[in-house]
Backbone as a chain_set.jsonl record, in Angstrom:
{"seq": "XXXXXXXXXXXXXXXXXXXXXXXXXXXXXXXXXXXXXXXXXXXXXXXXXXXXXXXXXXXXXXXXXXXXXXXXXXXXXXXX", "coords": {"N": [[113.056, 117.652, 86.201], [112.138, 115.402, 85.934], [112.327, 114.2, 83.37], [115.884, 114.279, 84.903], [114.86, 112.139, 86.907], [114.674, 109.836, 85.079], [117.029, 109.353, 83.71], [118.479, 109.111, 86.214], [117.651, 106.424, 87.067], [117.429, 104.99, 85.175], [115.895, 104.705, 82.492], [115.178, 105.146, 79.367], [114.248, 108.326, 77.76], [112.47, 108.617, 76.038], [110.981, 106.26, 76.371], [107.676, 104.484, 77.418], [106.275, 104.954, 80.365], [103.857, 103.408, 81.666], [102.303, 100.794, 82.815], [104.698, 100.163, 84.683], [105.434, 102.212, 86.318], [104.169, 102.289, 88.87], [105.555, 99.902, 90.309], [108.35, 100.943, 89.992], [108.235, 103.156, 91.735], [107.507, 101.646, 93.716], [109.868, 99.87, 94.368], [112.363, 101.302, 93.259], [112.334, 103.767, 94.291], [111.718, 103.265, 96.821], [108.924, 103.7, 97.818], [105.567, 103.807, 99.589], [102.619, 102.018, 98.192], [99.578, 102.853, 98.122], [96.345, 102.452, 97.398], [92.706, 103.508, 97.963], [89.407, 104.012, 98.655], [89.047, 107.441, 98.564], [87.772, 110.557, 100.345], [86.017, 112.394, 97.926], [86.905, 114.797, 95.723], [89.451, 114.341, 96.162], [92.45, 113.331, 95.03], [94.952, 112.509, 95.571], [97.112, 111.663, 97.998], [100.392, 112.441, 99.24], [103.008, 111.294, 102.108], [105.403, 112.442, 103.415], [107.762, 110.12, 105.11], [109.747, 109.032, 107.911], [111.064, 106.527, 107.624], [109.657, 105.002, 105.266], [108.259, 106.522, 102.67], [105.04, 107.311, 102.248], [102.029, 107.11, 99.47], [99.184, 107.467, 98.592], [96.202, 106.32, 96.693], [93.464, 107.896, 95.246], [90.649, 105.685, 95.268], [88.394, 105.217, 93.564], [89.141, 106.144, 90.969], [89.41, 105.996, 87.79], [92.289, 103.45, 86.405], [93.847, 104.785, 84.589], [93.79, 107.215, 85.409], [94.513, 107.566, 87.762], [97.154, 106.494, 87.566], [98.252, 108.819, 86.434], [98.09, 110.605, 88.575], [99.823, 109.342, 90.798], [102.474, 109.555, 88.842], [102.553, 112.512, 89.654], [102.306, 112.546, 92.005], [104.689, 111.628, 93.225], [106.516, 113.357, 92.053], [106.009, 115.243, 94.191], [107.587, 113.72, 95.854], [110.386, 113.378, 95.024], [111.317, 115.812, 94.771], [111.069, 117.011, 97.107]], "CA": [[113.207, 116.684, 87.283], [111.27, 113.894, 85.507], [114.092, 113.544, 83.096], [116.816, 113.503, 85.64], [114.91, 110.694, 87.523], [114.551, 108.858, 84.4], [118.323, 108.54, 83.842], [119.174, 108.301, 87.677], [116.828, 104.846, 86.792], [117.979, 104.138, 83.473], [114.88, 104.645, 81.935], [115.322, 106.018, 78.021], [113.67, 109.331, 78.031], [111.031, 108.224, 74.802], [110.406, 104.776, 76.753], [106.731, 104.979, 78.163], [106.497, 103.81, 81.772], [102.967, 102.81, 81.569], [101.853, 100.061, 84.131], [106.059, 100.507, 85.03], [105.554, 103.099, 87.297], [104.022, 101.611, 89.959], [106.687, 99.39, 90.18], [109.298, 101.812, 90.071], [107.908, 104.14, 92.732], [107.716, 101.136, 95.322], [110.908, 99.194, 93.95], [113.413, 101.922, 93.022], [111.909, 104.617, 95.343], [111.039, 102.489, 97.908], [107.564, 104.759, 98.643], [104.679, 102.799, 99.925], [101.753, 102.862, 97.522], [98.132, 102.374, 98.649], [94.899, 102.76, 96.848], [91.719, 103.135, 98.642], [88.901, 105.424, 98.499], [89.226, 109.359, 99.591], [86.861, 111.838, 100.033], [85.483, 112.952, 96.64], [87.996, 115.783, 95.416], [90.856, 113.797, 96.775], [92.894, 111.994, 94.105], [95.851, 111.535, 95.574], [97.964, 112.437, 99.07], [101.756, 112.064, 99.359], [103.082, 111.632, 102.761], [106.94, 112.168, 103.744], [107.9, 109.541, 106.701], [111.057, 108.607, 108.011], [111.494, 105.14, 107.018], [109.292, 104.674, 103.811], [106.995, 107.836, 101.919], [103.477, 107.012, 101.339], [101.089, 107.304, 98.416], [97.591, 107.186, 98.377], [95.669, 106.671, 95.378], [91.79, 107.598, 94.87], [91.157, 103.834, 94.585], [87.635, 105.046, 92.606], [89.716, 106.362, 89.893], [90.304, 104.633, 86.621], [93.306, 103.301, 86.539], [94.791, 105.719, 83.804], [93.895, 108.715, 86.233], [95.431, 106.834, 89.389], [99.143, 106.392, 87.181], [98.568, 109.859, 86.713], [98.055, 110.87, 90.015], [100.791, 108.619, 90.88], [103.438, 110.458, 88.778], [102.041, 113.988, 90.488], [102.715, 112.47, 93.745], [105.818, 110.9, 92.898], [106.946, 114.271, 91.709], [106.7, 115.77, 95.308], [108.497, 112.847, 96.516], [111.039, 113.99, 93.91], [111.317, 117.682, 94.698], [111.148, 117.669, 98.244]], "C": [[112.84, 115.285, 86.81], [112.511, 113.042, 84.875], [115.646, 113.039, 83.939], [116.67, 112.141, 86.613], [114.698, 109.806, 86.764], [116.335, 108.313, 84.202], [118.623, 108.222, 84.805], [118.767, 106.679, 87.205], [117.389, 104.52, 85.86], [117.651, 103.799, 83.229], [115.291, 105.654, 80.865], [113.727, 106.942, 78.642], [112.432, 108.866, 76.667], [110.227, 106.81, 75.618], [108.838, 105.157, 77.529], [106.421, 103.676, 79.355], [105.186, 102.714, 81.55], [102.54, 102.328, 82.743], [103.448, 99.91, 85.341], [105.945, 101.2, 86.428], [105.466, 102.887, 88.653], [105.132, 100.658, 90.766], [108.205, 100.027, 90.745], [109.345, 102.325, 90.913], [107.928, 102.863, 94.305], [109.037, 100.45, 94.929], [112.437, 100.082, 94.042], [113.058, 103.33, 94.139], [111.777, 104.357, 96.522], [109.814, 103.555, 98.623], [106.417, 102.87, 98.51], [103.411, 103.31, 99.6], [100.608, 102.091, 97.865], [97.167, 102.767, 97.824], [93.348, 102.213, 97.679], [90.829, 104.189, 98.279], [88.851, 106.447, 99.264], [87.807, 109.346, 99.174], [86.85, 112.148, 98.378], [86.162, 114.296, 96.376], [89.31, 115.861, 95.616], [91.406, 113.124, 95.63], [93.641, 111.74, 94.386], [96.431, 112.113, 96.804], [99.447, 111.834, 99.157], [101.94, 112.639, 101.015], [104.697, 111.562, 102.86], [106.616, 111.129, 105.092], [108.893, 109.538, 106.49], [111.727, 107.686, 107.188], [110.556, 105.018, 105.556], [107.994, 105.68, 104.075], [105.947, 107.205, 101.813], [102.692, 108.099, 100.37], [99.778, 106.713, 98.683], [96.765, 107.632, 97.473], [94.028, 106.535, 95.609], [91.395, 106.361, 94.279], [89.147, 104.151, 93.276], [88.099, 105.754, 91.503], [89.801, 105.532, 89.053], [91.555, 104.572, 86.634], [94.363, 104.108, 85.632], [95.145, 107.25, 84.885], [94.952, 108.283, 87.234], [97.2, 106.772, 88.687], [99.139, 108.155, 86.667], [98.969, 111.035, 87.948], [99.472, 110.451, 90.952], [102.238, 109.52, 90.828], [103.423, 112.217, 89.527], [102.713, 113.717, 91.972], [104.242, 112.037, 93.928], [106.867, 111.92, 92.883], [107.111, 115.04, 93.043], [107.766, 115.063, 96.058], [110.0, 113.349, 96.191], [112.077, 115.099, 94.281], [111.895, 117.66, 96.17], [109.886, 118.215, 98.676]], "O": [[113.247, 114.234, 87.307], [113.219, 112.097, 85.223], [116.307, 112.012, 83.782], [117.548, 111.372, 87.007], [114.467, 108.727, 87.308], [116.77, 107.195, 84.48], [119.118, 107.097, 84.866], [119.659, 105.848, 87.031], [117.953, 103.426, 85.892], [117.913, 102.601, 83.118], [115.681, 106.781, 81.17], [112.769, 106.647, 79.357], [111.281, 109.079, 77.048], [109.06, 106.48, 75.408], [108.851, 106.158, 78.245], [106.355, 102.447, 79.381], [105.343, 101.514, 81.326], [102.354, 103.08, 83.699], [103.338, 99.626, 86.534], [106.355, 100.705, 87.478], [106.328, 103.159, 89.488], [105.402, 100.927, 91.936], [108.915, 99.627, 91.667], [110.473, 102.311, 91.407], [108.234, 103.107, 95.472], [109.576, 100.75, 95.995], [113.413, 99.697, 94.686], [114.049, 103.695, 94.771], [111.71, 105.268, 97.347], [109.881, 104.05, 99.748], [106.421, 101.772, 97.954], [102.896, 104.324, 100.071], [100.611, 100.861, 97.906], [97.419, 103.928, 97.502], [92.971, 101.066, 97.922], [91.245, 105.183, 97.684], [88.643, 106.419, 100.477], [87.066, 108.758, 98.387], [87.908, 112.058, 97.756], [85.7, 115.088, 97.198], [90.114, 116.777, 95.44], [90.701, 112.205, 95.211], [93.942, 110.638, 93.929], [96.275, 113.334, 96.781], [99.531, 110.607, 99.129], [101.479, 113.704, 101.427], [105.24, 110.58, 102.355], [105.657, 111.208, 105.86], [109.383, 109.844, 105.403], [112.615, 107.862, 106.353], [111.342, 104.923, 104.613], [107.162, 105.753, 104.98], [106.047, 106.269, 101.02], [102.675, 109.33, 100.4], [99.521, 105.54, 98.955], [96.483, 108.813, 97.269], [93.423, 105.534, 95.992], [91.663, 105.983, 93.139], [88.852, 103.352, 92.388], [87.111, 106.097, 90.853], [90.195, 104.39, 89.288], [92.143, 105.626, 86.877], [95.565, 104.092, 85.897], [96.133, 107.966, 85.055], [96.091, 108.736, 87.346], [98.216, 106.996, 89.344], [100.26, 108.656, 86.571], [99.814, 111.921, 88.077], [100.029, 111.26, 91.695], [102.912, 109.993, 91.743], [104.443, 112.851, 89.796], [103.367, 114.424, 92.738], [104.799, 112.254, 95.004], [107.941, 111.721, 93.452], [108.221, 115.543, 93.217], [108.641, 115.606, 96.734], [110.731, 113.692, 97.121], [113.293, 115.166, 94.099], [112.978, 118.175, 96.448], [109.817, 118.854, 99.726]]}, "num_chains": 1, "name": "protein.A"}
């Protein structure tokens, strides 16, 4: 799935998104991405809506975990 949403984008499959992602997920996805702090065992919640998906990122995460978290959530968006 990752791969097919990298070409839908026309993102090379070796290219690394990096700080990209973010970007991508509210830009080309149009999801609406928030960071704040959860509950402690929370890192990340994906919500379906009608009009625009939300993301919510464990905002006390480092920021490497949080673009991980990110793609995880991104990935249900994704799927279904």
């Amino acid at each position: 799935a990752a791969g097919d949403l990298r070409e839908e984008l026309g993102i090379d499959s070796l290219e690394p998104l990096g700080n990209r992602l973010l970007d991508l997920a509210e830009a080309e996805l149009e999801l609406q991405v928030t960071i704040t702090p959860l509950p402690k065992g929370i890192d990340g919640i994906y919500e379906r809506r009608p009009r625009r998906s939300l993301i919510i990122l464990q905002g006390a995460d480092w920021p490497t975990r949080q673009r991980h978290t990110l793609a995880h959530e991104v990935g249900h968006h994704v799927l279904g």
